[in-house]
N, C-alpha and C positions, 0 to 999 in steps of 0.2 A: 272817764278821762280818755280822750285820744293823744296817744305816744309818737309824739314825731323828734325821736333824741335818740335813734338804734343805733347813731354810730357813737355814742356813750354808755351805753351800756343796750344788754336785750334780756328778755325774761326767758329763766333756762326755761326747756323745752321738758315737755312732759317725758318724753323717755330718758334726757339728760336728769330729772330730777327722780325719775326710776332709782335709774340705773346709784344715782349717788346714796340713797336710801338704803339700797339693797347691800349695799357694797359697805357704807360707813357701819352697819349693822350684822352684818351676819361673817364677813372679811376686814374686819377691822385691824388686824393684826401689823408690826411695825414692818415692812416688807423687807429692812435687813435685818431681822433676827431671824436665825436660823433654826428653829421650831415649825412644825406644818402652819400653827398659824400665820407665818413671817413669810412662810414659803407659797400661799395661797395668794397671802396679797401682793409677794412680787411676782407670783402669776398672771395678777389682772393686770399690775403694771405695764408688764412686760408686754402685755395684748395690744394693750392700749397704745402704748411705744410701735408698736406695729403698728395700729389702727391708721393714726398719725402720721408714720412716715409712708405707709401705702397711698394717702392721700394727697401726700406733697413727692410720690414718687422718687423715694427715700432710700432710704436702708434705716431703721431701727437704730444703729447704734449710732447714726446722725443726729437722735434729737435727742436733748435736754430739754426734760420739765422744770419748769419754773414756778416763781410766785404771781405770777403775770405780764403785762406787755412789757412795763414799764422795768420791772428785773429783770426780764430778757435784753430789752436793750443796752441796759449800762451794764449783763456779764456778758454780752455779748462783746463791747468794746472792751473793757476789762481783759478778757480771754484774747482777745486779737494783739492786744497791745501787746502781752506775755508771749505770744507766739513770734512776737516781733522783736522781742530781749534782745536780738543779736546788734540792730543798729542802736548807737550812742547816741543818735537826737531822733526824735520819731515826729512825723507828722500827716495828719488825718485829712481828708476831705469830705465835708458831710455840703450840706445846704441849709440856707435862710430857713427854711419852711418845715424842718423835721420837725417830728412832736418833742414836746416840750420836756419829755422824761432826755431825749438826748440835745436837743438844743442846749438845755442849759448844763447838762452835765459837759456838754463841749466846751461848751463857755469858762466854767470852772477847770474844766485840764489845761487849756490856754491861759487861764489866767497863775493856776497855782500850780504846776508843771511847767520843764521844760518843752512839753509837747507845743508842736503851732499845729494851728488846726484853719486851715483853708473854710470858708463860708459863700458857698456859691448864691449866687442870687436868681433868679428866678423870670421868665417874661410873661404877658402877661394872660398867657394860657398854663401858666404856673409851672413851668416845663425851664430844666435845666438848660445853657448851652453846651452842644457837645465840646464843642471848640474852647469852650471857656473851661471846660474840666480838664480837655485832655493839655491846657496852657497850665493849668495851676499842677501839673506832676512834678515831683520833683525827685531827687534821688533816694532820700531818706522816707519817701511816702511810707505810710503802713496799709491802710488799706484805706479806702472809701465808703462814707457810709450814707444811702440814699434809699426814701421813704419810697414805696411805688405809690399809693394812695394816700393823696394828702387828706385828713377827718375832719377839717373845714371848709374845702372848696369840692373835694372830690377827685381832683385833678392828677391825672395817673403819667407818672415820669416814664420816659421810655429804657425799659429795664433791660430788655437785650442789648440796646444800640450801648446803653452806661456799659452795659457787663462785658461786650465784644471788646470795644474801648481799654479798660482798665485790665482786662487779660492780655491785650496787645502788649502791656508795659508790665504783666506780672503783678499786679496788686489787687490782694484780696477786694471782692464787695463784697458788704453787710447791705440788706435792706428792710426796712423795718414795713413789713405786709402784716401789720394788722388788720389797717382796716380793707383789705383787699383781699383777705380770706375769709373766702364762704363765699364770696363775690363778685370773683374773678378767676379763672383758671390757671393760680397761680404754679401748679406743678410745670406748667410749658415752659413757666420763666426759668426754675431752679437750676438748670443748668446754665446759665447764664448768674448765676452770684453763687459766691460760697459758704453765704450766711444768711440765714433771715429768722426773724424773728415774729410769732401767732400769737391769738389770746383766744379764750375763752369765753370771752362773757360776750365777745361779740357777736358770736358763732351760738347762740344760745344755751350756754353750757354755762358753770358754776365761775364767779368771782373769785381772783385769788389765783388762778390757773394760767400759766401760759408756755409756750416752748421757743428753745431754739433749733431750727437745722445746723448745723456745723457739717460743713461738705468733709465726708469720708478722706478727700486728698490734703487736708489742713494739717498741718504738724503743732498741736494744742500743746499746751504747758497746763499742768492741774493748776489747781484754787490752793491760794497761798494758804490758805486754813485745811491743813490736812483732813481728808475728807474719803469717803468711799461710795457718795451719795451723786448718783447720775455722772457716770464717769469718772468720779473726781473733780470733775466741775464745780461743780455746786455742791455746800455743807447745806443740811440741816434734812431733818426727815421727812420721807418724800410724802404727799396727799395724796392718798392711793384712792378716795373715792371721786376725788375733785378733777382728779385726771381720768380716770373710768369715764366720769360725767363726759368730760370734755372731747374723748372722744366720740361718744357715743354722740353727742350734739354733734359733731363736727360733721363723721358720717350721712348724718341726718341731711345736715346743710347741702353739702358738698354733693350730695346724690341726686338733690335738687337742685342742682345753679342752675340748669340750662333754664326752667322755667319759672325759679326765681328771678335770674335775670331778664326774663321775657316780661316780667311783670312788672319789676321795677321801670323798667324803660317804659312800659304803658304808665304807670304812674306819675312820673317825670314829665313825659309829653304832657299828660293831662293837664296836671298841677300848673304849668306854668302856661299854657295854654287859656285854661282858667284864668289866671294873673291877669294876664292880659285883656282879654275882652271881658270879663269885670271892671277894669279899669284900678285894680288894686293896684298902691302906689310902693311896689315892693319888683325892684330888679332882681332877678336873677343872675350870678353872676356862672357863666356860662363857656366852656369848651368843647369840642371837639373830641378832646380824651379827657373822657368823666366818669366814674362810676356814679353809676344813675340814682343811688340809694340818698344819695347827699346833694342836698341845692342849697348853697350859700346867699341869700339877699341882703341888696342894701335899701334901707326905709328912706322913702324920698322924705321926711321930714323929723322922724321920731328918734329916738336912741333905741339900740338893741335890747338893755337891761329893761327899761320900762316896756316896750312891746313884750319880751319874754314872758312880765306880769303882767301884762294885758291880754296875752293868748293862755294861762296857766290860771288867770280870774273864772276865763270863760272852761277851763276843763282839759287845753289841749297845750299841750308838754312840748317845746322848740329850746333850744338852748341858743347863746350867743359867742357858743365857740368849743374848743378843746375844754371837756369837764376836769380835764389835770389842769390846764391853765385858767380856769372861774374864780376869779377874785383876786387878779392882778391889775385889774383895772387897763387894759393893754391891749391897742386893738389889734386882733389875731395876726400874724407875723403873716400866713400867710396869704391874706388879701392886701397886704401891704403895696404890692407890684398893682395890683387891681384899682387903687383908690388916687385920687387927687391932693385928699387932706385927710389928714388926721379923726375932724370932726365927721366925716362920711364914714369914717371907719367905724367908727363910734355907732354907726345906726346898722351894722351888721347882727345880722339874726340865720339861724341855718335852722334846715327844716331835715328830717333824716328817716328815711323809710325801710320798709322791711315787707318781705314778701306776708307778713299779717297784715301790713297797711290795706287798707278793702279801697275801693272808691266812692262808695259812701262817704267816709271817712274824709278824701281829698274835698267833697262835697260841698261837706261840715266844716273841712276849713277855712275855704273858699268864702262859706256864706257869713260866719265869724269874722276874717277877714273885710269884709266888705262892714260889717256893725262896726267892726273896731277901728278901722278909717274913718268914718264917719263922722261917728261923735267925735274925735280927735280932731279931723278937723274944724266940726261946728264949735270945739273948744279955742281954737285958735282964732276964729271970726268975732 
């Protein structure tokens, strides 16, 4: 099988799955009971919390671990909104384009709350207006909440200019860097928001895993469910080998971006490169500010879901969008700005790489590619 779907998941990493081994076996202990075994494992905790916040150029008592991306984001909103108790009507500004764990929990506070929630729309290098955000402020805002890398198109929103912006007028930003950690230098940005939210499995580390930063100058209200677990933030007992893991992958990643990301961009060029003088009938949907790991295409004739099994017959693994949003029948929100029709949308497939992708590998897809056009179209003749 060749894997081209790392921005849905990636296989943890030999030392990530060390270290969780080691740890869920010999330090298993609950890290708040206060016995040495309790006290070992909120030793490694607490490393780890360090590990973490060293990497996004932190402070420790900044992050909260999580159950993953998608918990991070909705306690991340959750805690924001609490911190914001004081105003009588509350209202958010996120975007068209966020992943789907907060699009649609947006969706549902708008609809079953007093909360309004602003939905900014997108041009079509998938990139917000500044002018159109800094018009939707209003006086009750709480804070704003914007994705840097979209995990469909790739297409990376400009996180200083948003953050300069919304600190001019006072209001918190969240932004949800999943897929932009481990693949971007996202520490440069974090002074510029005061919330963002990681995962795990992207970064080749254990499922199930993810954190928040919450900026140190934030005045948080604890978790309605009395609690003493990561702050008071969050209930329930912490995964003391699954965050070990997590850093330890992250580490791993992060120490290599510069020439993962060297690689990725040699990938990227190639791949579509390739496309091209192949004569493969598959666009690339394409910016300027991209993380390289992700190329979005629309099929000049076929639908996405049947290509999917059409490349996953022959052995190689593509998905047709956000693995949270698979089986909504729905073409991704965020190519929406990108497309003419509906039906084009429909022939969206994304291809998603990783510093294990080889180029043999783009090769093999290449030359797959060019069989599965083929017959496809000697089937339409």
């Amino acid at each position: 099988m060749i894997y081209c779907d790392y921005a849905a998941t990636t296989p943890m990493s030999d030392i990530a799955l060390h270290v969780y081994q080691e740890v869920a076996k010999q330090h298993f202990g609950n890290a708040s009971s206060l016995h040495d075994a309790g006290g070992k494992a909120n030793d490694i905790l607490e490393n780890a919390r360090k590990v973490i916040a060293k990497l996004l150029n932190s402070e420790a008592k900044e992050i909260v671990f999580t159950s993953g991306g998608t918990e991070a984001n909705i306690l991340a909103v959750d805690t924001l909104l609490r911190a914001n108790r004081s105003k009588r009507s509350k209202h958010i500004i996120t975007t068209m384009v966020e992943h789907s764990s907060l699009y649609y929990y947006m969706k549902k506070l708008a609809q079953q709350t007093d909360i309004e929630v602003t939905f900014l729309s997108v041009n079509t290098s998938g990139q917000i207006s500044l002018s159109e955000l800094e018009k939707s402020i209003q006086p009750n805002t709480c804070f704003a909440s914007i994705q840097h890398v979209n995990g469909e198109t790739g297409f990376i929103q400009p996180i200083k200019q948003i953050g300069e912006l919304l600190h001019k007028y006072h209001i918190t930003f969240h932004s949800d860097m999943v897929q932009s950690f481990g693949k971007i230098a996202v520490e440069q940005l974090l002074p510029y928001v005061d919330c963002a939210t990681i995962s795990s499995h992207k970064v080749f580390g254990p499922k199930g895993i993810g954190a928040i930063y919450f900026s140190k100058n934030l005045s948080l209200a604890p978790h309605p469910v009395a609690t003493n677990h990561e702050h008071g933030l969050r209930p329930g007992t912490v995964n003391v080998p699954s965050i070990a893991a997590f850093a330890a992958a992250a580490l791993e990643t992060v120490n290599n971006i510069t020439n993962n990301h060297t690689h990725l961009l040699f990938l990227q060029k190639l791949f579509m490169q390739k496309l091209k003088s192949e004569g493969i009938p598959l666009q690339p949907i394409t910016s300027e500010n991209q993380c390289p790991s992700i190329i979005g295409c629309i099929s000049e004739h076929v639908y996405g879901d049947y290509l999917m099994l059409e490349y996953n017959r022959h052995g190689i693994a593509i998905s047709t969008g956000s693995a949270c949003s698979i089986g909504q029948s729905q073409v991704p929100k965020a190519i929406q700005p990108l497309i003419n029709t509906q039906e084009e949308g429909k022939r969206f497939v994304r291809f998603s790489f990783s510093h294990q992708t080889t180029k043999n590998e783009i090769e093999k897809i290449i030359a797959t590619s060019t069989i599965i056009f083929k017959r496809l179209k000697e089937e339409r003749q």
